[in-house]
C-alpha positions in Angstrom: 10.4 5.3 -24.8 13.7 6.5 -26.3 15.9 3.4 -27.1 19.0 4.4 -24.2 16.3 4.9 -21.4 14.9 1.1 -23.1 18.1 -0.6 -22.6 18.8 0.5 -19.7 15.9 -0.6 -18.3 16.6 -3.8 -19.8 20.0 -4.4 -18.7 19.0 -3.8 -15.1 16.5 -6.5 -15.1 19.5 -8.5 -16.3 21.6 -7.3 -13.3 23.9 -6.0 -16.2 26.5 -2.7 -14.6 24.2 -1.3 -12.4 27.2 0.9 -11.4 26.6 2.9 -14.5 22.9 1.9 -15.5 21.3 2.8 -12.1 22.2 6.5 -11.6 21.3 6.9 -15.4 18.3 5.2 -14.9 17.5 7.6 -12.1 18.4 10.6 -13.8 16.1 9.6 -17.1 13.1 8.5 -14.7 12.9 11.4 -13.0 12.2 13.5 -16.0 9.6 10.8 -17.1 7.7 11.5 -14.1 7.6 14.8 -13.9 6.7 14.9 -17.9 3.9 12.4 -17.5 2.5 13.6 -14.2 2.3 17.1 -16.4 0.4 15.7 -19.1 -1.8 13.9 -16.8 -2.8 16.9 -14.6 -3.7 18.9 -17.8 -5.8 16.0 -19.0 -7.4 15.2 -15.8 -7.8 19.2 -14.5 -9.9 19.6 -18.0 -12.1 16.5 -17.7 -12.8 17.4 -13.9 -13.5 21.0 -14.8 -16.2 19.6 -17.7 -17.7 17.4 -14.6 -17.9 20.5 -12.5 -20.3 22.4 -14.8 -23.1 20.4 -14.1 -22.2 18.8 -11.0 -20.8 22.2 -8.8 -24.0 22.8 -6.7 -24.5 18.6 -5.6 -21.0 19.3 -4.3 -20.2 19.9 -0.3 -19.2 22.7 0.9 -16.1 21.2 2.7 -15.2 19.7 -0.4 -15.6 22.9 -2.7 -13.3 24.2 0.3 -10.6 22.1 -0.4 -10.9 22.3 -4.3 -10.8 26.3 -4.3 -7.8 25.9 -1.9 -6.2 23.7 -4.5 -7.3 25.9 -7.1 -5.4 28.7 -5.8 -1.8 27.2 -5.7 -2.0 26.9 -9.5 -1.7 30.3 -10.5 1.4 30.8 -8.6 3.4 27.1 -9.2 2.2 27.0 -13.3 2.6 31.0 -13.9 5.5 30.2 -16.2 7.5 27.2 -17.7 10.1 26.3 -15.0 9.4 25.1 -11.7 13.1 25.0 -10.4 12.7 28.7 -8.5 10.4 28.4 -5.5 9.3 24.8 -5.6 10.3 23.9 -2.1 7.8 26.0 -0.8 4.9 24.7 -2.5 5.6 21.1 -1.4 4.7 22.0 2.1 1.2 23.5 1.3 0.3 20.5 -1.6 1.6 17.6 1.5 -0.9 19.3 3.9 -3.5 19.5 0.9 -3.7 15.7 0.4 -3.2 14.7 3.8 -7.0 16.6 4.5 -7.9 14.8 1.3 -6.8 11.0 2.2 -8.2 11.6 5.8 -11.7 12.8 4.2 -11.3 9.7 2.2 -10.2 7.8 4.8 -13.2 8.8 6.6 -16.0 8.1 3.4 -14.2 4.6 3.0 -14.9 3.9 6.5 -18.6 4.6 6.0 -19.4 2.6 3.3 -18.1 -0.4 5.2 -20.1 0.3 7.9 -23.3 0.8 5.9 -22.6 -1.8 3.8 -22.7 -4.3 6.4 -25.7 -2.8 7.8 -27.2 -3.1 4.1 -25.7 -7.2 4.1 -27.9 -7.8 7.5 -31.2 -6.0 6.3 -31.1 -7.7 3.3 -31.0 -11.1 5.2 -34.5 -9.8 6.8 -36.1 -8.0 3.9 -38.2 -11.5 3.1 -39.8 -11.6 6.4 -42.1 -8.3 5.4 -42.3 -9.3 1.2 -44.0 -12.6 -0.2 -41.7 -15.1 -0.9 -41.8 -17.8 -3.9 -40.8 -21.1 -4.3 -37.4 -22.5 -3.2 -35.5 -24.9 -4.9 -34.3 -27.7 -2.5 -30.6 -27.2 -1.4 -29.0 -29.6 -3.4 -30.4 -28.0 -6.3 -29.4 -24.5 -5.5 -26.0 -25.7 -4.8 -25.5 -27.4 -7.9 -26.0 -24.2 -9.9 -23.7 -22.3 -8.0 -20.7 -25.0 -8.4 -21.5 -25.0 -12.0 -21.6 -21.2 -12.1 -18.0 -21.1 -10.3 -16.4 -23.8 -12.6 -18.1 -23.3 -15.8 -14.9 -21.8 -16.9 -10.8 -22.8 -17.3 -9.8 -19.2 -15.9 -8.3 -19.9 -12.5 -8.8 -15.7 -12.0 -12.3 -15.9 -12.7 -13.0 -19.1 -10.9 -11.3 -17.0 -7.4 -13.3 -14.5 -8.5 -16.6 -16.2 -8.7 -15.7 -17.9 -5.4 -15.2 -14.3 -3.5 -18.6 -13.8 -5.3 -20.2 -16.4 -3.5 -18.6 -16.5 -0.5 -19.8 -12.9 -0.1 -23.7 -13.4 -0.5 -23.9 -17.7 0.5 -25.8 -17.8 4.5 -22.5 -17.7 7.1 -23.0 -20.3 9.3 -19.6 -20.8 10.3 -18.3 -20.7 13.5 -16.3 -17.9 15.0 -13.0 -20.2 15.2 -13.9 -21.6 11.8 -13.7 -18.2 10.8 -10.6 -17.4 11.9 -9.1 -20.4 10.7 -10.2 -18.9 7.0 -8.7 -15.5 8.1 -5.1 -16.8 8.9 -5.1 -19.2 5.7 -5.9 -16.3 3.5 -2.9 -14.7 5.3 -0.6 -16.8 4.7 -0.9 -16.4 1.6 -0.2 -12.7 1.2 2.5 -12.8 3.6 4.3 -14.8 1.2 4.2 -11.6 -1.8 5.1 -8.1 -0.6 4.9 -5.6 1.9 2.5 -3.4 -0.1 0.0 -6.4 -0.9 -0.2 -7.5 2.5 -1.0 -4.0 3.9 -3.8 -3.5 0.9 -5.2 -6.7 1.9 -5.4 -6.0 6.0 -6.3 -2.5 5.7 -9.4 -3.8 3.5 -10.0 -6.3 6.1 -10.0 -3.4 8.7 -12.2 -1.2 7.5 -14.7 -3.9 6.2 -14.9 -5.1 9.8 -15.2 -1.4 11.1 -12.2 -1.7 12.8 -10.1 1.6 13.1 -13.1 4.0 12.6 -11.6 7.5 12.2 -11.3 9.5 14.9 -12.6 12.8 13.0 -15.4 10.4 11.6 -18.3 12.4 13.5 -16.8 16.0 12.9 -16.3 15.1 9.1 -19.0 14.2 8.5 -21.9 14.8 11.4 -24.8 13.5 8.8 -23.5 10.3 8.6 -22.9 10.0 12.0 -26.0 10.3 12.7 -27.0 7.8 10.6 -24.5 5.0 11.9 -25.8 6.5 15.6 -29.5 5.0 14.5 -28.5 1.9 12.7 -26.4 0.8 16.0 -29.1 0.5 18.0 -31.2 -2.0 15.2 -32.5 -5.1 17.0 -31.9 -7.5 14.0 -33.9 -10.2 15.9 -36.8 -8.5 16.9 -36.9 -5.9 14.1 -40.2 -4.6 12.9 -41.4 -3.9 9.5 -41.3 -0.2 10.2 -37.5 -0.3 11.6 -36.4 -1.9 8.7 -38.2 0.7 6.1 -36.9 3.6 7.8 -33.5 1.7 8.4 -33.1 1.1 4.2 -34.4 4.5 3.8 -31.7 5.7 6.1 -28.9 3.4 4.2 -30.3 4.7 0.8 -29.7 8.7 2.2 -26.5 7.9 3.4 -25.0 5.7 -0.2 -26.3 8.8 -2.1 -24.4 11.1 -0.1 -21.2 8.9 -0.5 -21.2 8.0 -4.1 -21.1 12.1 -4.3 -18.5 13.0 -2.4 -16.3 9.8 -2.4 -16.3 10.3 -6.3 -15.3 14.3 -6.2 -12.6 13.6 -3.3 -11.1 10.8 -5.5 -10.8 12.9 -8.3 -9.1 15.6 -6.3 -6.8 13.7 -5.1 -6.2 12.3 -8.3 -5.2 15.6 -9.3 -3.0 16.0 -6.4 -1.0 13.4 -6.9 0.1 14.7 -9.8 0.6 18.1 -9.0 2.6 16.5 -5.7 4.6 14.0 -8.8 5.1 16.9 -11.0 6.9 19.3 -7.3 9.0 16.4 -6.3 10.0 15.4 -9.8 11.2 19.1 -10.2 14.6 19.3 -8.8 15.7 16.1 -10.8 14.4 16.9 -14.3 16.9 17.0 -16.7 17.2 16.9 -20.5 13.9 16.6 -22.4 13.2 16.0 -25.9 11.6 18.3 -28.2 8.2 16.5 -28.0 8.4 16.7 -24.3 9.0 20.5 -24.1 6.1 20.6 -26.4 3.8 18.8 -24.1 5.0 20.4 -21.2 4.1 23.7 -22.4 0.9 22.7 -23.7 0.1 21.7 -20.1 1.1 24.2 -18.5 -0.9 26.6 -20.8 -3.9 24.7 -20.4 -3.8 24.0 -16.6 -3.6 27.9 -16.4 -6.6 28.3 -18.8 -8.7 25.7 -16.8 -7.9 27.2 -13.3 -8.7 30.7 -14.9 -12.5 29.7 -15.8 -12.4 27.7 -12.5 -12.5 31.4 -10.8 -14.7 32.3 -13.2 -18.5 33.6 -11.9 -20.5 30.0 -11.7 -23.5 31.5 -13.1 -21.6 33.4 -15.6 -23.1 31.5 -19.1 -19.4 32.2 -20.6 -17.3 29.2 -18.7 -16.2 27.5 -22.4 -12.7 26.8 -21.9 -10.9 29.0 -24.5 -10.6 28.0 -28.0 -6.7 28.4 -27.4 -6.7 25.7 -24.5 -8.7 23.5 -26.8 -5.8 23.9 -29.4 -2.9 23.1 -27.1 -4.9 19.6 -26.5 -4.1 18.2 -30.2 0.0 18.4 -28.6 -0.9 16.0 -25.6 -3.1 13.2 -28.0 -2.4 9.9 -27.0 0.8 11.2 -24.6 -1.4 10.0 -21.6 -1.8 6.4 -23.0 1.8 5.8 -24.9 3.5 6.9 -21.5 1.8 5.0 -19.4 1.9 2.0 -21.4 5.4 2.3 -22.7 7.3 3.8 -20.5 6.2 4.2 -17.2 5.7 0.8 -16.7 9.4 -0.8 -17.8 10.5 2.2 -15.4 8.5 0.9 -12.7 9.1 -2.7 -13.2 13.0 -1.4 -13.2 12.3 0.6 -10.4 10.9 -2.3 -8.5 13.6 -4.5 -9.4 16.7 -1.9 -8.3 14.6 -1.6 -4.8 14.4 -5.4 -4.1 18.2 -6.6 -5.6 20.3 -3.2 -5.4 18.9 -0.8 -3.3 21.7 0.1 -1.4 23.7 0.5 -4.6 20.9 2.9 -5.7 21.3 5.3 -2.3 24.8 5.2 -3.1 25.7 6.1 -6.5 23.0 8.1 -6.7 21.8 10.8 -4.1 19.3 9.2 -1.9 16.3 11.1 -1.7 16.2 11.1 -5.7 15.6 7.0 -5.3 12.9 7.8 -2.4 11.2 10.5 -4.7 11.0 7.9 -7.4 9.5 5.4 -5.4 7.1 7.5 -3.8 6.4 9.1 -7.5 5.7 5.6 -8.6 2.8 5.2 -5.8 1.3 8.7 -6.5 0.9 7.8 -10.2 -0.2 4.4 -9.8 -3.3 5.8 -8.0 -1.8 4.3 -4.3 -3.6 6.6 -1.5 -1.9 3.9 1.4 1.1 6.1 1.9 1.2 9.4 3.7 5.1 10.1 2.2 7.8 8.6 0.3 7.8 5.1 2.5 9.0 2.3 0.5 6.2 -0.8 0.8 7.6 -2.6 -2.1 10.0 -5.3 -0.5 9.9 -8.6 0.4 7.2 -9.5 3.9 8.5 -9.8 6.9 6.5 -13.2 7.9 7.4 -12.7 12.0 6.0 -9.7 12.2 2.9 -9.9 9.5 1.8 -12.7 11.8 2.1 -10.8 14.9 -0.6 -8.2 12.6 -2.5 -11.0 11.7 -2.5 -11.8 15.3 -3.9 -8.2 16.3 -6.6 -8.6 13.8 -7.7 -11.7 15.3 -7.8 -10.4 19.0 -10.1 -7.1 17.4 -12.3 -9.2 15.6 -12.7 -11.5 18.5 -13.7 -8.2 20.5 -16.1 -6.5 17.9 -18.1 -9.7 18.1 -18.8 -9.2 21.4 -20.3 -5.8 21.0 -22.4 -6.2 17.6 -25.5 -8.1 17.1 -25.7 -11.4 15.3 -26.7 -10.6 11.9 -23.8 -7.9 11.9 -21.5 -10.4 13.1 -22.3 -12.5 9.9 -22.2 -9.7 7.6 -18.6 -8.6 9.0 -17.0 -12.5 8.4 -19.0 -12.7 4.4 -17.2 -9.0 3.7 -13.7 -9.4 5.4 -13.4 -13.4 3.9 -14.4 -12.1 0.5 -11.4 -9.5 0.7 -9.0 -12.5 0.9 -7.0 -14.7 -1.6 -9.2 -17.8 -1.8 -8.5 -20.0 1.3 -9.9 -23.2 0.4 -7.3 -25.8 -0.2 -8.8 -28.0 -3.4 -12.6 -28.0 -5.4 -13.9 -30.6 -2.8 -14.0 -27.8 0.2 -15.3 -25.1 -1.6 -18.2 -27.8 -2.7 -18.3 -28.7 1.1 -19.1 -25.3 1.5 -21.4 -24.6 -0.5 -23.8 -27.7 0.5 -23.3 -26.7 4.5 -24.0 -23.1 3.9 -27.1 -24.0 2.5 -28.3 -27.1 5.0 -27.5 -25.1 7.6 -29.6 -22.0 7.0 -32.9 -22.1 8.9 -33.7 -18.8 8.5 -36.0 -19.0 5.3 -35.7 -15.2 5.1 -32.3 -14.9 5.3 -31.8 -17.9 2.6 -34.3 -16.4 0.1 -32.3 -13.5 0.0 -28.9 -14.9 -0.5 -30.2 -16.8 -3.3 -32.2 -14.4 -5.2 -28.4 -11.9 -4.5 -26.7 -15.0 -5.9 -28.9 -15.4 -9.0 -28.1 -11.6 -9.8 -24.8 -12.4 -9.5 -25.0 -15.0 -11.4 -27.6 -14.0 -14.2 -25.2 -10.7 -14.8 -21.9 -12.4 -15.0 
């Protein structure tokens, strides 16, 4: 980071004349985002290209869809080294681009919460069709997973290890027990920000299969069906042959969304840059040499990768160009230094102007240059919650979180009534887990533990938790 952008940053953590740091903070930041959102599209469009060569024809067709349609804006927005003719009408097409993409993620996400719950509840009654060994007694069992959550000082791991257990231990909580946990754990987010709280709840959400997408089915008709079979599992009376062809079912559907949830998030990876990169463009001002460098060198090898993308698949000539290759020794280690050096003190700055001066911000500088900055700051940071430039950075709004929390509640409380018992159980161990840890002091979470255990009667279902929690344990 050059040393004026460094002090100013500096001086407006230390509240020190924002009147004339801020709109020269904004200025400088604006060019640091659109350089680094450069570098990282030319780095990232390269390595996905590589991945593409032997992964093309595992890909979906939808999906190939959306890539060639991404593939084709290229040519046009990176045909030459300035982006300040014509930009404004390339925004439009990249906005509708990644809005397709988050609601095909949205959709995948959903999914594997659905099917990992129905994976938690045949797991709990895999034992009663396989041989099972030797049990320890419960106070036994318990012991080894209070020493495996407190056999270290690290009060991050030790949260951890709890979520861990919490996750896999027999639920044998009551509904309004379970609640109890949900509203602790949110009131402890609703005391941080805006953004945590809505990360938290929309993981709750989806692990609950709450909000399934309305486009789920047409998406994605294969996996519909799936769910469509699973739903109507009778987890009490299930037979050995159910449950084969139901984990055969789950096993069909995981590979199918490791696939494409992995391709999607790399396009939209890409996205997000090329959408940092068209925003950013109208504000970039005075670069130094090293950055017109890189800049170029981007811009010639984004061009050289999208050319071989159009290239004939089974044509055996698809090495990128020993040219390209060249232009990468000008971008070595710009990915890493910029995202650790600079990017960072400009978002903590960033951050800090939104919560203490952000009115001073829209003032002295023009307002939708702030907005584009804050927005910039999610696209880089890899935050797919936002749909535009919405800030989610300040302070919670308690009154109204609760209110949400509230709503959660009252959906939760109806989803029970529809969903089978064991399904019921796996939706409270994978919304709990998502939580900050709600136990109060080391005595409750032992408390836990021990009635957990005693009050499992299912031998099955116990079994199975503890041979999960030895994994867990035996691998950490």
């Amino acid at each position: 980071m050059n040393k004026k952008l460094k002090n100013i940053c500096r001086e407006i953590m230390n509240d020190q004349n924002p009147g004339e740091n801020i709109p020269a903070f904004l200025e400088m930041a604006a060019e640091k985002y659109y350089n680094a959102a450069t570098v990282r599209l030319a780095l990232n469009y390269f390595n996905f290209y590589e991945t593409s060569r032997d992964d093309y024809n595992s890909w979906s067709s939808q999906f190939l869809a959306d890539l060639e349609r991404f593939n084709k804006l290229l040519p046009d927005i990176f045909s030459d080294n300035n982006l300040s003719a014509g930009y404004k009408n390339y925004i439009k097409e990249v906005s509708e681009i990644r809005n397709c993409v988050l609601s095909r993620n949205n959709s995948l996400n959903a999914y594997a919460s659905l099917f990992e719950n129905y994976e938690y509840a045949l797991n709990r009654v895999e034992y009663r069709f396989k041989k099972m060994g030797k049990l320890d007694d419960d106070e036994t069992i318990a012991g080894t997973i209070i020493n495996f959550i407190f056999d270290t000082d690290n009060d991050v791991v030790i949260n951890e290890r709890i979520k861990d257990v919490i996750g896999q231990l027999p639920i044998r909580i009551t509904k309004q027990k379970y609640f109890e946990y949900v509203k602790k754990g949110f009131d402890e987010i609703i005391k941080e920000t805006e953004e945590s709280f809505y990360t938290v709840m929309n993981m709750v959400r989806r692990s609950a299969m709450l909000d399934f997408p309305e486009d789920g089915k047409d998406l994605y008709p294969e996996l519909w069906d799936k769910k469509s079979c699973l739903e109507k599992l009778d987890f009490i009376n299930i037979t050995k042959e159910e449950y084969k062809a139901a984990t055969e079912v789950i096993s069909q559907a995981v590979t199918l969304l490791k696939t494409e949830s992995f391709v999607y998030y790399e396009l939209l990876d890409l996205i997000n840059s090329l959408y940092t990169i068209l925003i950013c463009a109208p504000y970039k001002g005075e670069k130094t040499l090293q950055e017109r460098k890189q800049e170029e060198a981007a811009f010639y090898i984004i061009n050289g990768i999208n050319r071989a993308f159009f290239r004939d698949k089974h044509d055996d000539d698809m090495d990128i160009t020993e040219e390209v290759i060249e232009k990468f020794k000008l971008l070595e280690n710009a990915h890493e230094e910029t995202a650790e050096f600079e990017l960072s003190d400009i978002e903590d700055a960033l951050l800090h102007i939104n919560r203490y001066h952000k009115d001073a911000a829209e003032n002295l500088a023009e307002k939708n240059l702030f907005i584009t900055l804050l927005f910039s700051k999610d696209l880089l940071s890899g935050n797919t919650l936002l749909d535009s430039g919405v800030n989610t950075a300040g302070s919670a709004d308690k009154e109204r979180f609760n209110n949400e929390v509230d709503k959660l509640i009252k959906d939760l409380t109806d989803k029970f009534q529809k969903c089978d018992r064991m399904l019921i159980r796996a939706i409270m161990a994978n919304t709990i887990n998502k939580m900050p840890v709600f136990f109060d002091n080391t005595s409750e979470i032992i408390d836990y533990v021990h009635y957990s255990l005693n009050n499992c009667s299912d031998m099955a279902e116990k079994y199975a938790c503890v041979e999960l929690l030895n994994e867990i344990m035996d691998y950490q």
